[in-house]
Residue, then its C-alpha position, 0 to 999 in steps of 0.5 A: x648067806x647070800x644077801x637075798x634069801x631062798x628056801x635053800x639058804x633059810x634052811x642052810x641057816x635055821x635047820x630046824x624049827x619050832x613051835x609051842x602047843x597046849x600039853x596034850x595036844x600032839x595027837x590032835x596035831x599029828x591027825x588033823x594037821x597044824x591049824x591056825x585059829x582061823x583053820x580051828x574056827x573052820x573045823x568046828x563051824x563057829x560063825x557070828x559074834x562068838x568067832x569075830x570075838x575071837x578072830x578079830x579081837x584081842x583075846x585077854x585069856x584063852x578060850x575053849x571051844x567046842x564041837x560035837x564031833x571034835x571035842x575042845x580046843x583051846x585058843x591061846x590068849x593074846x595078852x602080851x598085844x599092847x593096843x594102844x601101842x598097836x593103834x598107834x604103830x600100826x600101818x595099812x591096815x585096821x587092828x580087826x586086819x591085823x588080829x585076822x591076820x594073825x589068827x589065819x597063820x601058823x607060826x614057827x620060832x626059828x631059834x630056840x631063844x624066842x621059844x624058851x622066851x615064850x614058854x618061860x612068859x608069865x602066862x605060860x611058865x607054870x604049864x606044860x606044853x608040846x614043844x614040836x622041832x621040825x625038819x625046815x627042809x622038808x617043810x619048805x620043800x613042799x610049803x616054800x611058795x607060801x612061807x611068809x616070814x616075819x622079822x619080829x614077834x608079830x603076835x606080842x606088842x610091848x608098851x616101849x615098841x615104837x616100830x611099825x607093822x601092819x602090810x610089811x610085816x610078812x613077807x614072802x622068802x624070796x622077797x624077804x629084805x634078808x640083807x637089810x635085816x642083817x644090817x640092821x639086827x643080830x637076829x635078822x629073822x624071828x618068825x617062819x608062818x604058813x597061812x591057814x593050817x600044815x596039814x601035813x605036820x606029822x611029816x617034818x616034825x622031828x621030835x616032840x617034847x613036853x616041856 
């Protein structure tokens, strides 16, 4: 691996990815893309207080919603954020940021450890869901310039963390401090992220189990 990254060397190293939806929820990805909350909220036209209790706040269990024309969705819970541990290492930004922040991505594991760690959670464990492996050369040969990548768990804050986040926590691939990381870390890399939807999904994924 060179010391600075490119798509090329991101997929040479993390050939495949993947990502946990809700059991069922394949078809409605397959159609409509891969959408982040923000993308959802778009599509079925929640404005005012119901959306900002969403898209900007800590949501403590998931959430339906509902539209004429499309049916429901769920939006997944954001329990594992320990905001007392989030007010006090986050930087640049305010947590409404930070919380907007998240619910505007799509988010990829690049290593089936973190995957099994998130569908093995206590939320989580006793359900089924749609476990989406992708191509990442195919998906970074179109989406490249906009991949933000991520060397923690961005969505989960733990009573014990005591590293900062906020402004630095995504980062372009060819900005991303790949040699710092693998100086400091095993796991140079945790999240690949694409800001507001993969409406294109269906073309990258390689298999989808449920699991």
């Amino acid at each position: 691996m060179p010391g600075r990254l490119t798509p090329d060397a991101l997929a040479a190293r993390y050939p495949r990815l993947y990502h946990m939806a809700e059991e069922g929820s394949w078809p409605s990805i397959r159609e409509r893309g891969l959408l982040s909350t923000t993308a959802l909220l778009d599509l079925f036209e929640l404005q005012g207080e119901p959306r900002a209790a969403i898209e900007s706040r800590r949501r403590n269990r998931s959430v339906a919603i509902r539209h004429p024309t499309h049916g429901t969705a769920w939006i997944r819970d954001n329990l594992p954020v320990n905001e007392t541990v989030l007010r006090r290492t986050l930087v640049g930004m305010t947590e409404e940021q930070y919380y907007r922040t998240l619910n505007g991505r799509v988010f990829f594991w690049v290593s089936t450890r973190r995957l099994d760690k998130l569908r093995n959670a206590p939320p989580y464990k006793e359900r089924l869901h749609d476990i989406l492996e992708l191509d990442t050369t195919a998906l970074l040969q179109r989406y490249a310039d906009v991949v933000e990548l991520s060397h923690l768990n961005s969505g989960a804050v733990h009573p014990a963390a005591n590293y900062p986040r906020g402004t630095g926590t995504f980062h372009p691939i060819r900005s991303y401090p790949w040699g710092e990381r693998r100086a400091v870390s095993a796991e140079p890399l945790v999240e690949v992220t694409v800001p507001y939807s993969v409406p294109d999904i269906a073309d990258f994924v390689v298999s989808v189990t449920i699991r």
